[in-house]
gemmi code that builds the backbone of each chain (N, CA, C; Angstrom):
import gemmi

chains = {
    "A": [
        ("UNK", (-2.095, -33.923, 45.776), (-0.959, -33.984, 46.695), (-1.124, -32.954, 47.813)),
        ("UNK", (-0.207, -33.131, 48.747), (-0.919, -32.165, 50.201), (0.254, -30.562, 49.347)),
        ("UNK", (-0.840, -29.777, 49.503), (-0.105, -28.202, 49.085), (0.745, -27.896, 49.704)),
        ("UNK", (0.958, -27.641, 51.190), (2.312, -27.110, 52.179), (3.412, -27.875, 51.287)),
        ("UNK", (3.353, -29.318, 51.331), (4.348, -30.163, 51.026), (5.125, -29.442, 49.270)),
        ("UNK", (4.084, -29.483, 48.917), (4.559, -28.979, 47.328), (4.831, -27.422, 47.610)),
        ("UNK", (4.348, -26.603, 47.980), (4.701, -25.284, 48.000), (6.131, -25.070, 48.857)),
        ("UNK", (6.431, -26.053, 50.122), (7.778, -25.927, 50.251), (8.720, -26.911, 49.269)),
        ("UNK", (8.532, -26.983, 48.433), (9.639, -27.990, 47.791), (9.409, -27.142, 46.744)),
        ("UNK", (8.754, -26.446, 46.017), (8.379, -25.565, 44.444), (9.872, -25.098, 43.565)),
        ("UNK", (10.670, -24.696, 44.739), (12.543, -24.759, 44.263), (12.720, -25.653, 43.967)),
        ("UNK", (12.913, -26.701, 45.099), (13.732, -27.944, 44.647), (12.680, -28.910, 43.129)),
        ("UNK", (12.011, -28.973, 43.409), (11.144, -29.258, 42.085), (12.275, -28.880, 40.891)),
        ("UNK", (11.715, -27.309, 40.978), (12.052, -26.773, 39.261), (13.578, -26.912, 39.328)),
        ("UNK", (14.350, -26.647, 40.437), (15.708, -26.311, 40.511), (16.194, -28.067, 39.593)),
        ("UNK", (15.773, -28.965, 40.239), (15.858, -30.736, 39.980), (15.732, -30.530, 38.756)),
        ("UNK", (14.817, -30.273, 38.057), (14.034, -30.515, 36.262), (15.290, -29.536, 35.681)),
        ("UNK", (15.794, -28.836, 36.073), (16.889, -27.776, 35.183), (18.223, -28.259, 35.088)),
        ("UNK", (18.733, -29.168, 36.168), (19.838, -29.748, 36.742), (20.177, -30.756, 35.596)),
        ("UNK", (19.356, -30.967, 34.092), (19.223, -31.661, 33.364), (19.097, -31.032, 32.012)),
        ("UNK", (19.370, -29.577, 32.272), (19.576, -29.244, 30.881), (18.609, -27.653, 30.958)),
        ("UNK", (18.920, -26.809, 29.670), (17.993, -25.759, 29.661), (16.122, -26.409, 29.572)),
        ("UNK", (15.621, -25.148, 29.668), (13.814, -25.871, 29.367), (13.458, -24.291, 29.684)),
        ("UNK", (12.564, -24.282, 28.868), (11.525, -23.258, 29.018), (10.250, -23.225, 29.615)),
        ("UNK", (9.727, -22.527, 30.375), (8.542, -22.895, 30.916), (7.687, -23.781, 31.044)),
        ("UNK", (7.021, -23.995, 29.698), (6.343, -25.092, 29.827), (6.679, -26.390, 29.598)),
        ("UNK", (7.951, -26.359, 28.942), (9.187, -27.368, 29.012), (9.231, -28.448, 30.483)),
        ("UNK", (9.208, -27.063, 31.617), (9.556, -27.765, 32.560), (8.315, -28.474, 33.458)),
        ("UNK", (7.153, -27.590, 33.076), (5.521, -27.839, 33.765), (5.868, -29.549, 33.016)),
        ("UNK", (6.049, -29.190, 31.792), (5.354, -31.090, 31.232), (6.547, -31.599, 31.701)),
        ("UNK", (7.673, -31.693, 31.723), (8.572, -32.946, 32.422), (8.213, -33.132, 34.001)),
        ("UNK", (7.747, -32.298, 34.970), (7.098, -32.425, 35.869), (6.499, -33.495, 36.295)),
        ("UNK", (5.537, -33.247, 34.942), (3.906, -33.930, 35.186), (4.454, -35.252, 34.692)),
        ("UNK", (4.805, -35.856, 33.245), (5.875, -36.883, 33.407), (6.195, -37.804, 33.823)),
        ("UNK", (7.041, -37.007, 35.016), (8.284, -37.799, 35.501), (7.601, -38.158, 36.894)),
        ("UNK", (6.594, -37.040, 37.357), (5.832, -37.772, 38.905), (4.788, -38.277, 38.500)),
        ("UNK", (4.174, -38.839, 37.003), (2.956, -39.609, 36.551), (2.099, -39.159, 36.852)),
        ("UNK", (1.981, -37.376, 37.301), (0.709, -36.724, 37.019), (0.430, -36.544, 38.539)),
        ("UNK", (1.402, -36.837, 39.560), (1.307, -36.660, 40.682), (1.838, -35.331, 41.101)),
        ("UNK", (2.847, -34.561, 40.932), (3.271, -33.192, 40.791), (2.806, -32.510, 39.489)),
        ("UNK", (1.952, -31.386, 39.642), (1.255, -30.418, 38.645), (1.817, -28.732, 38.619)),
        ("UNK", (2.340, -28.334, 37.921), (2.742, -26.640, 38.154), (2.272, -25.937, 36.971)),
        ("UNK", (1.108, -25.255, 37.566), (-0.136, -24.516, 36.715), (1.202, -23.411, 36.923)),
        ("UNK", (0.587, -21.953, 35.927), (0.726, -20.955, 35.618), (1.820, -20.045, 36.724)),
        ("UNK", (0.516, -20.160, 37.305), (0.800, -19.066, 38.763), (1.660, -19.902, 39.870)),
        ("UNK", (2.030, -20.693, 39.806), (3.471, -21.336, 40.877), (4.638, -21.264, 39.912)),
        ("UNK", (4.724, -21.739, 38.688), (5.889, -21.713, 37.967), (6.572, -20.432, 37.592)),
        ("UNK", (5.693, -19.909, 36.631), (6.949, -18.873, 36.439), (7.535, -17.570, 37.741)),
        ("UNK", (6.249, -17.209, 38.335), (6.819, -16.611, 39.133), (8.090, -17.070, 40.119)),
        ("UNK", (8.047, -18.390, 40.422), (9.087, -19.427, 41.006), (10.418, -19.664, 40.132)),
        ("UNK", (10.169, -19.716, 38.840), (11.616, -19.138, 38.251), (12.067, -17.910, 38.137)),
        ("UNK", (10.915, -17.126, 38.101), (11.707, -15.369, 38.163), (12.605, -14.993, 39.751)),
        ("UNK", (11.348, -15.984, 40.380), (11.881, -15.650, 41.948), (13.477, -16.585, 42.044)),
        ("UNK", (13.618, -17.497, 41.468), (14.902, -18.315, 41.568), (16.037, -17.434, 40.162)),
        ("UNK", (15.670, -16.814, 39.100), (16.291, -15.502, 38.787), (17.109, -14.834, 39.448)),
        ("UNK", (16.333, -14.121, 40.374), (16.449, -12.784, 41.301), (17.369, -13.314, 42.168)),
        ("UNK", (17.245, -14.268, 42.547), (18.448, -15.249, 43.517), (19.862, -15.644, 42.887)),
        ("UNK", (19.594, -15.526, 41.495), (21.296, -15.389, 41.053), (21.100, -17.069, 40.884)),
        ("UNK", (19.949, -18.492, 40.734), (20.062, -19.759, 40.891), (19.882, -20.103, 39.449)),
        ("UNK", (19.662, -19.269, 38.554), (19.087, -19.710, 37.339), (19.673, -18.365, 36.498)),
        ("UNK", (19.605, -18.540, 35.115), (19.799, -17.139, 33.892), (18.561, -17.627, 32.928)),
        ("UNK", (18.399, -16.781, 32.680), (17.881, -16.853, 31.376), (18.355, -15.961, 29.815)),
        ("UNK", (17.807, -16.564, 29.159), (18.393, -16.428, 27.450), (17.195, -16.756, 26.890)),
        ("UNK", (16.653, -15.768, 26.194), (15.654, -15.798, 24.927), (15.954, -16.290, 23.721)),
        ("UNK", (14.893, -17.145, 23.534), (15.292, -18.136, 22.030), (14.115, -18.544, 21.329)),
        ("UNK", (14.560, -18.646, 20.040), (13.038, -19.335, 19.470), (12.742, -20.488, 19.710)),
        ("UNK", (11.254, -20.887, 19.965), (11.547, -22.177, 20.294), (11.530, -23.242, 18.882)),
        ("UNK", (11.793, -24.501, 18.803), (11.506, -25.319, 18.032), (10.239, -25.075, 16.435)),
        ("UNK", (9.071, -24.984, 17.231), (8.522, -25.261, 16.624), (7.645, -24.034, 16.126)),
        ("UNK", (8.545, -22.701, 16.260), (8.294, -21.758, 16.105), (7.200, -20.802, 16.561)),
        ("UNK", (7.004, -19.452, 16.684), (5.882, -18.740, 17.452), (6.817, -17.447, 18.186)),
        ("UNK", (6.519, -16.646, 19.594), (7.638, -15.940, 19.852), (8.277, -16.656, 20.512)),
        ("UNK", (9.139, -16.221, 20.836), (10.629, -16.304, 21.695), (10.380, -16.883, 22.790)),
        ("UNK", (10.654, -17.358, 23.204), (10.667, -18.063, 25.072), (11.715, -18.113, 25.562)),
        ("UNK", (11.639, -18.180, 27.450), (12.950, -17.629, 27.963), (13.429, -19.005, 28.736)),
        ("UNK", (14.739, -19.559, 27.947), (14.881, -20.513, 28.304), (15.580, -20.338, 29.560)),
        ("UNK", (15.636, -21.407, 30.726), (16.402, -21.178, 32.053), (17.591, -22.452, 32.078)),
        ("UNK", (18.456, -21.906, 32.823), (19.691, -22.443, 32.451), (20.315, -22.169, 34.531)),
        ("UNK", (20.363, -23.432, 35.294), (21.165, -23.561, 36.478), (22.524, -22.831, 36.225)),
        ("UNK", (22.837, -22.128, 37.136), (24.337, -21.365, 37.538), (24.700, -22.170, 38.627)),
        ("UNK", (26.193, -22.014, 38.637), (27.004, -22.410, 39.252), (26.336, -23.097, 40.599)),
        ("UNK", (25.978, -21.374, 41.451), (25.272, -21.217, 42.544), (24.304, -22.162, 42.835)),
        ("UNK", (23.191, -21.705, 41.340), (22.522, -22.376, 41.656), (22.384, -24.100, 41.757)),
        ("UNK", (23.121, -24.718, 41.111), (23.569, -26.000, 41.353), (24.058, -26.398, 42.617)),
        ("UNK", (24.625, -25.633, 43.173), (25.338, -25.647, 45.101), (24.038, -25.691, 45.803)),
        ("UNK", (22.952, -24.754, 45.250), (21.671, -24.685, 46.396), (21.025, -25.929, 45.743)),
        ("UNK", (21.027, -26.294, 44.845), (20.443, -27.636, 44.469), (20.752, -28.718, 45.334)),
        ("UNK", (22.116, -28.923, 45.240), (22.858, -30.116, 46.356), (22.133, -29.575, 47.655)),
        ("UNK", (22.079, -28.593, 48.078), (21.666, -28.585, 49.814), (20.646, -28.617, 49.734)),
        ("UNK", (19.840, -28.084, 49.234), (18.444, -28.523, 49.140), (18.191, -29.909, 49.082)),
        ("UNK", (18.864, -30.545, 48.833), (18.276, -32.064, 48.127), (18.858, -32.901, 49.419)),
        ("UNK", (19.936, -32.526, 50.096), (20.840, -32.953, 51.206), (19.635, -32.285, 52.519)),
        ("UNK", (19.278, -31.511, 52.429), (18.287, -30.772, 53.471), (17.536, -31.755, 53.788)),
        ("UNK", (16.543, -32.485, 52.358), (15.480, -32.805, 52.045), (15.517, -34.327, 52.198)),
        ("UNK", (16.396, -34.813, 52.178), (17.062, -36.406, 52.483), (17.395, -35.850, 54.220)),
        ("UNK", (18.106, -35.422, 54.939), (17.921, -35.642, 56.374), (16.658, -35.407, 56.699)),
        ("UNK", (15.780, -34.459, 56.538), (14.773, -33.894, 57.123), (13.451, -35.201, 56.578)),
        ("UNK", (13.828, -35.649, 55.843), (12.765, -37.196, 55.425), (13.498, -38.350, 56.479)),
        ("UNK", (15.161, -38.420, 56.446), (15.371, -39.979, 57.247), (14.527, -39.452, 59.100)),
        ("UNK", (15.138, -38.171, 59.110), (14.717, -37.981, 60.813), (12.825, -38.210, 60.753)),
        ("UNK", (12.647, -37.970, 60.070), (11.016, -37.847, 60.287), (10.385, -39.573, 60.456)),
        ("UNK", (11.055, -40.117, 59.757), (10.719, -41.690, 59.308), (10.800, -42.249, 60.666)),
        ("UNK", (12.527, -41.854, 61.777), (12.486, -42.624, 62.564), (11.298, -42.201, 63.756)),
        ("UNK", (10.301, -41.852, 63.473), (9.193, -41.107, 64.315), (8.181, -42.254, 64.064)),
        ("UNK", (7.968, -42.436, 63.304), (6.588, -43.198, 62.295), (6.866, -44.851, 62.959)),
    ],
    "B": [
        ("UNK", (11.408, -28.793, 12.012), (10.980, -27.675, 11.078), (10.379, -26.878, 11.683)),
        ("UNK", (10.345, -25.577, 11.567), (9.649, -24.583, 12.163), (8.020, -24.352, 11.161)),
        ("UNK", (7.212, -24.532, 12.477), (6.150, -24.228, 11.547), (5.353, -23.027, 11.635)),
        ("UNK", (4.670, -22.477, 10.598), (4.354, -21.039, 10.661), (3.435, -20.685, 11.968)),
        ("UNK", (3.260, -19.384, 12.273), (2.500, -19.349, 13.146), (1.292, -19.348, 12.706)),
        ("UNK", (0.149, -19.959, 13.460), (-1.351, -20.108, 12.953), (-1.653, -19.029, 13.043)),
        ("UNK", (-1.726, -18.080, 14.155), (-2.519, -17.096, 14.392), (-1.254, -16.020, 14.605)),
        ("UNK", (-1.816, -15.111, 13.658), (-0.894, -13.585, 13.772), (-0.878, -13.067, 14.994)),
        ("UNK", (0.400, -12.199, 15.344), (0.569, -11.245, 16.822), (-0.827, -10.509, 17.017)),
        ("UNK", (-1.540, -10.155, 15.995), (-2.336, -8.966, 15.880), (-3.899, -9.631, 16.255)),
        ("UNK", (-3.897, -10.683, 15.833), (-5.078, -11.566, 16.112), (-5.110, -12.144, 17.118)),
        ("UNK", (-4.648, -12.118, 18.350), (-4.586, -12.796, 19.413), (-5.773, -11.982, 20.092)),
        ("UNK", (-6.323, -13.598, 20.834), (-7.957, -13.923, 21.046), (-7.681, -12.837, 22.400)),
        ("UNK", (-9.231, -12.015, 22.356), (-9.496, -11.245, 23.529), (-9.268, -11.880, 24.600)),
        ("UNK", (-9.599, -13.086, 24.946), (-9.192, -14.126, 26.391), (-7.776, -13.699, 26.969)),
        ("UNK", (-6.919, -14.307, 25.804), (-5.658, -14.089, 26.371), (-5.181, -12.591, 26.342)),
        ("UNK", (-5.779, -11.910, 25.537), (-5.245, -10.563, 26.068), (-5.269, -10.153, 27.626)),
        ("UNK", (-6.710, -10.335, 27.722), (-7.644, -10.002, 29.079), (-6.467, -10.620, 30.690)),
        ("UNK", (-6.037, -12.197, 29.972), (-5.898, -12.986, 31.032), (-4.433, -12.047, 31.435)),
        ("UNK", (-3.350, -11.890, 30.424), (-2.104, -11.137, 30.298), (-1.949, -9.920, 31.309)),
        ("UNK", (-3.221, -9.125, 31.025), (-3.266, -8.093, 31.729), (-3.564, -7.881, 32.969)),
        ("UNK", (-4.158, -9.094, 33.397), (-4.976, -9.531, 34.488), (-3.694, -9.982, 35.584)),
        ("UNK", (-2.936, -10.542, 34.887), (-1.547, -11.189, 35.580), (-0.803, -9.842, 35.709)),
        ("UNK", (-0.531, -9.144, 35.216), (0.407, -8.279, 34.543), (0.734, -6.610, 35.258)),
        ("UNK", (-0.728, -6.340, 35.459), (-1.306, -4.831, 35.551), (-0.949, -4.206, 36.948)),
        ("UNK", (-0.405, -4.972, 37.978), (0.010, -4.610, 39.533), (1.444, -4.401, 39.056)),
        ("UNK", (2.140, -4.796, 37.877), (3.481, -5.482, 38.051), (4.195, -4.011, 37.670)),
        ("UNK", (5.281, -3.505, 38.326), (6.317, -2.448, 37.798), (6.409, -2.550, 36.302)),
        ("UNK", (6.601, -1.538, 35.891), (6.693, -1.659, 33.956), (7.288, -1.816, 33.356)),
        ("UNK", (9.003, -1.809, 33.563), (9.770, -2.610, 33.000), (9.359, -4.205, 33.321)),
        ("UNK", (8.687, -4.405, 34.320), (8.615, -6.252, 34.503), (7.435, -6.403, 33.472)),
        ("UNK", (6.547, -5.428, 34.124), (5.271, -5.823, 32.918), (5.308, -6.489, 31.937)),
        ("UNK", (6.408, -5.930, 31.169), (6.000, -6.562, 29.428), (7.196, -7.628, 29.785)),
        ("UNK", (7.935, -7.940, 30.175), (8.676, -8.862, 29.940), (8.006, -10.426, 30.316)),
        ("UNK", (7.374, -10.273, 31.606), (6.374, -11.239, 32.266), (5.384, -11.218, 31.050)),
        ("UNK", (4.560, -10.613, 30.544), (3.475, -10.363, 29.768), (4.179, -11.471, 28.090)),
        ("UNK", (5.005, -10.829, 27.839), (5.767, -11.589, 26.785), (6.058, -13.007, 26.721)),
        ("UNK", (7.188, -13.542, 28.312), (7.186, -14.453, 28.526), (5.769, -15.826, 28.686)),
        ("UNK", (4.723, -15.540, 28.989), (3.728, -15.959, 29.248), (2.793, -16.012, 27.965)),
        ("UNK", (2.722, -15.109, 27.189), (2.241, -15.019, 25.789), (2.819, -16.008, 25.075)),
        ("UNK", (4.396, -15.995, 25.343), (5.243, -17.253, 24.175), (4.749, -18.566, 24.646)),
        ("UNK", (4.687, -19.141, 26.116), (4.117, -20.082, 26.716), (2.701, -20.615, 26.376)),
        ("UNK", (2.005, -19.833, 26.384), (0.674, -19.980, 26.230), (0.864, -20.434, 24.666)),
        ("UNK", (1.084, -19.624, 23.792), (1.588, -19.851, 22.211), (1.648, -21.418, 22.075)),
        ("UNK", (2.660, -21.956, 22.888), (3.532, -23.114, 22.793), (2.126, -24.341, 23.267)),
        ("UNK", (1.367, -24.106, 24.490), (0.609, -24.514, 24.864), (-0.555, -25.222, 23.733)),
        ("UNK", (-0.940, -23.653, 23.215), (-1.840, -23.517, 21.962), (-1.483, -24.508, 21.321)),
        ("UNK", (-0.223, -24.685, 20.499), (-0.223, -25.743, 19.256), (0.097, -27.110, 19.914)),
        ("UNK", (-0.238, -27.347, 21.332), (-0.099, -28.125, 21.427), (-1.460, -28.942, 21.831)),
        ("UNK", (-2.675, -28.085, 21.711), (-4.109, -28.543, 21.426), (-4.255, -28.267, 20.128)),
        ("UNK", (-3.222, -27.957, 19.171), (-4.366, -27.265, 18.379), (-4.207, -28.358, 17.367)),
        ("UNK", (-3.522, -29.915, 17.544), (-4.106, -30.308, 16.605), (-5.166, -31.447, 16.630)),
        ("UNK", (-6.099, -31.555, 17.195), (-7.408, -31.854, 17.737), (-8.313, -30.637, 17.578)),
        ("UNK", (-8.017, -29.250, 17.926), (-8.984, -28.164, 17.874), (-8.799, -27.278, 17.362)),
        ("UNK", (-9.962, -26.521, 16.723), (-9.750, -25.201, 16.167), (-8.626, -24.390, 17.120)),
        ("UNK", (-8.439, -23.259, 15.726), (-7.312, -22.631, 16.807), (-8.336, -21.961, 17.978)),
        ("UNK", (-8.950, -21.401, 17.610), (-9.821, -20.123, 18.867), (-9.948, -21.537, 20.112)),
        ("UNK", (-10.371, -22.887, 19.985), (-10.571, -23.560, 20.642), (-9.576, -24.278, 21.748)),
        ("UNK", (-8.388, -24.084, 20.644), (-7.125, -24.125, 21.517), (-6.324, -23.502, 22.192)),
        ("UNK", (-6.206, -22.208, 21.802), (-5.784, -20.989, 22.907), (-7.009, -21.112, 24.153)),
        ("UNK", (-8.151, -21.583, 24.294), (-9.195, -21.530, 25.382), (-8.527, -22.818, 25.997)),
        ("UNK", (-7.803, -23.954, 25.662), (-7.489, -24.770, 25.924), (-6.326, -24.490, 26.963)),
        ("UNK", (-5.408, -23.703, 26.078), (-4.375, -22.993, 26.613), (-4.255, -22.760, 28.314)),
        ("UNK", (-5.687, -21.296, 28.026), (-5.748, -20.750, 29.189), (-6.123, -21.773, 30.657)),
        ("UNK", (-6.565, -22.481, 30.411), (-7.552, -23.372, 30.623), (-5.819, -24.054, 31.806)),
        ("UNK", (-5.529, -24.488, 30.799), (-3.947, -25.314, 31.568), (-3.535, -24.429, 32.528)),
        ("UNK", (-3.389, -23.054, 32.211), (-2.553, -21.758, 32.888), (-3.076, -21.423, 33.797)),
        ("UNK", (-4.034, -21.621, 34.217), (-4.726, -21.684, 35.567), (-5.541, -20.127, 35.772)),
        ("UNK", (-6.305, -20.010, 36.827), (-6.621, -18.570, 36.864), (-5.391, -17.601, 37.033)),
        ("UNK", (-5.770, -16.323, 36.012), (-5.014, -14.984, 36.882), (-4.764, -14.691, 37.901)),
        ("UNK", (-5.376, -14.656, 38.722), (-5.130, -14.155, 39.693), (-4.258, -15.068, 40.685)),
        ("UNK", (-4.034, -16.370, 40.683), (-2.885, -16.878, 41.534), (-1.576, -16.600, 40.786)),
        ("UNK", (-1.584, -16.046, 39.735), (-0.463, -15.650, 39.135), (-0.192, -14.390, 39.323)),
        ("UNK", (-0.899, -13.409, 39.067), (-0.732, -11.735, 39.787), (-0.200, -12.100, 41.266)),
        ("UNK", (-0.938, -13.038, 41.729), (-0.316, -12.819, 43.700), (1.122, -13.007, 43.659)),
        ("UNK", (1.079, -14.297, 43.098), (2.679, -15.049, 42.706), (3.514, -13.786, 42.642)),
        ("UNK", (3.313, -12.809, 41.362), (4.119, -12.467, 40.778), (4.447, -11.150, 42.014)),
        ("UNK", (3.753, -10.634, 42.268), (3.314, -9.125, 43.432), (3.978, -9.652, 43.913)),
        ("UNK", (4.213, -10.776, 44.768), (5.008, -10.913, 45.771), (6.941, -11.015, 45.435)),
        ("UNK", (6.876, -11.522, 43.830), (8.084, -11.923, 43.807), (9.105, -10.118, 43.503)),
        ("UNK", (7.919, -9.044, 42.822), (8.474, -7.904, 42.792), (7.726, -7.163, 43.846)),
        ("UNK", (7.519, -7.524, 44.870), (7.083, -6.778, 46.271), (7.830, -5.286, 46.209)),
        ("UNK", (8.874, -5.661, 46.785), (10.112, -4.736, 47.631), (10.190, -3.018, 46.527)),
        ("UNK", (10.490, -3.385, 45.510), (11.086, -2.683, 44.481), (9.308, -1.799, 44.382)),
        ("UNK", (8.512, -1.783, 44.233), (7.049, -1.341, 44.425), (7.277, -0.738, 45.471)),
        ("UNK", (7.117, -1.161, 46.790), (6.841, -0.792, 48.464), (7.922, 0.482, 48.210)),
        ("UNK", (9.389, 0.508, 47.501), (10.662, 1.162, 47.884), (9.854, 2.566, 47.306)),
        ("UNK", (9.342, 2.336, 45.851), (9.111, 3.264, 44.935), (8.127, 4.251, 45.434)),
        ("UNK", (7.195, 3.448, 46.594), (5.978, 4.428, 46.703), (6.558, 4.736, 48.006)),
        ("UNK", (7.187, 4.177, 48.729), (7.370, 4.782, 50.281), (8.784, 6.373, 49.533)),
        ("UNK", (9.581, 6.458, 48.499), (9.996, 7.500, 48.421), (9.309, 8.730, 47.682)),
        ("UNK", (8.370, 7.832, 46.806), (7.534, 9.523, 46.499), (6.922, 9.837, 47.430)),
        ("UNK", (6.322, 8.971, 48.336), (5.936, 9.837, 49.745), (6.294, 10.611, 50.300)),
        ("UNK", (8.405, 10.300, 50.948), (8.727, 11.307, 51.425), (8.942, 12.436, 50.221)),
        ("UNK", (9.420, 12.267, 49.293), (9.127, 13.474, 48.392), (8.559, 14.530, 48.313)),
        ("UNK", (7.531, 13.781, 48.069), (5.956, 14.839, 48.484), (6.340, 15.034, 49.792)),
        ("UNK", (6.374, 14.931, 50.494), (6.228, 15.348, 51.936), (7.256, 16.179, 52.297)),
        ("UNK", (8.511, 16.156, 51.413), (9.556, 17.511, 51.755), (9.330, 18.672, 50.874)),
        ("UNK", (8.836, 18.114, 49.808), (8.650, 19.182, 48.359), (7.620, 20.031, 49.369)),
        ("UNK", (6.028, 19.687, 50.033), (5.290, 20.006, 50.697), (5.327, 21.225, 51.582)),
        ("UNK", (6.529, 20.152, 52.841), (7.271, 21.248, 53.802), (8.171, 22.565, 53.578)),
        ("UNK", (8.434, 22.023, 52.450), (9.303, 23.191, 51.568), (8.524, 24.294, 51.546)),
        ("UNK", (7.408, 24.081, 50.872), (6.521, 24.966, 50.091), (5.771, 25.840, 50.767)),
        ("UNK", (5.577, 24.988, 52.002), (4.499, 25.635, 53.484), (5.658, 26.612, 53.972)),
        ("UNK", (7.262, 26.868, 54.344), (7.863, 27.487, 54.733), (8.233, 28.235, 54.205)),
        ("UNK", (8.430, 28.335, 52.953), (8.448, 29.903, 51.698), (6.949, 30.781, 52.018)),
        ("UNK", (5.890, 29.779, 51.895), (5.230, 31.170, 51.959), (4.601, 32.074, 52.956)),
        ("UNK", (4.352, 33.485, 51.908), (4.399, 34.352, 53.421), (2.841, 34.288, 53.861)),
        ("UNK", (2.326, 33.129, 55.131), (1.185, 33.395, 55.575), (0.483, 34.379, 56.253)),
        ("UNK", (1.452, 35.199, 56.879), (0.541, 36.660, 57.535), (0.108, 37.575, 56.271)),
        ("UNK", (1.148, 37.227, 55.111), (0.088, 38.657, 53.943), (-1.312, 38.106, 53.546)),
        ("UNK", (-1.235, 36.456, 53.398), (-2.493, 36.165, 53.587), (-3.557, 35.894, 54.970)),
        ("UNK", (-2.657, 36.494, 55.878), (-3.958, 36.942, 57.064), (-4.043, 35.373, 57.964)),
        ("UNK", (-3.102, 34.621, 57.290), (-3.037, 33.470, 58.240), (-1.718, 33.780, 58.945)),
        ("UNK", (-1.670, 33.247, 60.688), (-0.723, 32.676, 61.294), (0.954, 32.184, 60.663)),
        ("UNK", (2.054, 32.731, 61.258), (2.986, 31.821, 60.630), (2.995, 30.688, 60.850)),
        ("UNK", (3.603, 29.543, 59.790), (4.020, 28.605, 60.460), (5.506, 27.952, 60.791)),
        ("UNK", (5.939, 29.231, 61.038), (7.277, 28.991, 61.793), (7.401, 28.815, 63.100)),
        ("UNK", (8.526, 27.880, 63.625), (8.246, 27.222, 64.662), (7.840, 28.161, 66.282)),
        ("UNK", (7.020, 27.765, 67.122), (7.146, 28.560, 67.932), (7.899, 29.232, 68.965)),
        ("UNK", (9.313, 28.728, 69.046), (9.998, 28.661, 69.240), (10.612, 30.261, 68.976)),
        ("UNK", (10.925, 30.534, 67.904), (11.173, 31.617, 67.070), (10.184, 32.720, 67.176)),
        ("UNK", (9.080, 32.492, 67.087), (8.249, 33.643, 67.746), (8.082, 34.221, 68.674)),
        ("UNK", (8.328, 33.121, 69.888), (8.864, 33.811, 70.839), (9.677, 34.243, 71.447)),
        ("UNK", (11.319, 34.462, 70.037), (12.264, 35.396, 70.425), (11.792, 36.421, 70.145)),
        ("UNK", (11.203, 36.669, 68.789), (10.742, 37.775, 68.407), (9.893, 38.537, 69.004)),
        ("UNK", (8.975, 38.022, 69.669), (8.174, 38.917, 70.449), (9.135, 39.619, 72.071)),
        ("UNK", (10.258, 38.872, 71.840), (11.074, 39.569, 73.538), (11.953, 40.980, 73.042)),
        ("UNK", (12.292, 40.786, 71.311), (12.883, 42.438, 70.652), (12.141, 43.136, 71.201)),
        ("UNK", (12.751, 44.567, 72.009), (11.742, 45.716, 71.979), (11.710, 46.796, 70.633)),
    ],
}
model = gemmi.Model(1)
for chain_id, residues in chains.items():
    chain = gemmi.Chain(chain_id)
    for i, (resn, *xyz) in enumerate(residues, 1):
        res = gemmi.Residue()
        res.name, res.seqid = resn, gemmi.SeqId(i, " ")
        for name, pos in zip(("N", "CA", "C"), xyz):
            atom = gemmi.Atom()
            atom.name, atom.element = name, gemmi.Element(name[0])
            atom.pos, atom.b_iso = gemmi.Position(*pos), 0.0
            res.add_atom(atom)
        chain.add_residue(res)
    model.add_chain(chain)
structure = gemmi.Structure()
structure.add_model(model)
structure.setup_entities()
């Protein structure tokens, strides 16, 4: 997939996959891969730092838990309020800024 | 059902130590271990999820393998705790640099045969006393 394109959307991505419930890291890498049939990929180094960075923004919490199938703890992420509001504009951003572009083409 | 862990805390493969630290080692130290932790449980999760096709040692390599190199993850992360770093070292600077000035103006440089370094200003009231 073209990188600019994915590196500006890397929020709305993970922010979308959370909008559906808690998930833990790699929780959210595999519903990703998934749900775009292997067309959206989030290795290591884009994801978590991209949820710590959506953290720090007050868009997400996290809560440590065991997971399922046992091992240590993982930090599950959980949308706030907020962050659900920047979800909608983001996604409202991302729908005008696609219809205006179309009428170009 | 929770199933046991294959591989003990204590036995975890030199790779992933290496890779942990590799991500980890720029990062402020309260973030350190928490990032370091978080990513260990991930990788964990990763692991049993090759590991039943592969040995374990074969599946933590599997692991890493998914997690991509270190180092786009150290950048990632540097950048996301930038500020709080930059704040920490730009004030021990001035620190040092007043503790410094401090220290240069207590002492007495003419008993050691050097020049004052008080401003010149001041010296040359002193030299107008008769």
């Amino acid at each position: 997939m073209e990188p600019n394109l994915f590196k500006g959307n890397l929020d709305l991505i993970v922010l979308s996959v959370l909008s559906g419930g808690e998930r833990y890291g790699l929780e959210i890498g595999k519903e990703v891969d998934a749900r775009s049939g292997g067309y959206l990929t989030l290795n290591a180094g884009s994801l978590y730092p991209a949820l710590h960075r959506l953290e720090k923004q007050g868009w997400v919490v996290a809560e440590e838990k065991q997971p399922p199938r046992g091992g240590p703890s993982v930090r599950y992420y959980t949308l706030t309020p907020a962050g659900r509001s920047e979800l909608q504009r983001r996604r409202e951003a991302y729908r005008t800024f696609d219809e205006a572009l179309r009428t170009l083409w | 059902m929770v199933t046991p862990d294959p591989l003990p805390e204590k036995a975890l493969p030199n790779e992933v130590q290496v890779y942990l630290q590799a991500v980890t080692r720029r990062l402020p130290g309260r973030v350190r271990s928490a990032v370091a932790a978080e990513l260990h449980a991930n990788l964990h999760q990763r692991m049993l999820d090759h590991s039943l096709g592969l040995s374990v040692a074969d599946a933590w390599a599997a692991a890493l393998r998914d997690f991509g190199p270190p180092q786009q993850a150290a950048q990632a992360f540097g950048q996301v705790y930038r500020w709080p770093q930059l704040l920490r070292t730009a004030l021990a600077a001035l620190l040092l640099g007043t503790a410094g000035y401090a220290a240069a103006r207590t002492l007495n440089w003419e008993a050691l045969g050097w020049r004052s370094a008080g401003p010149v200003q001041e010296t040359r009231q002193l030299n107008r006393v008769p």
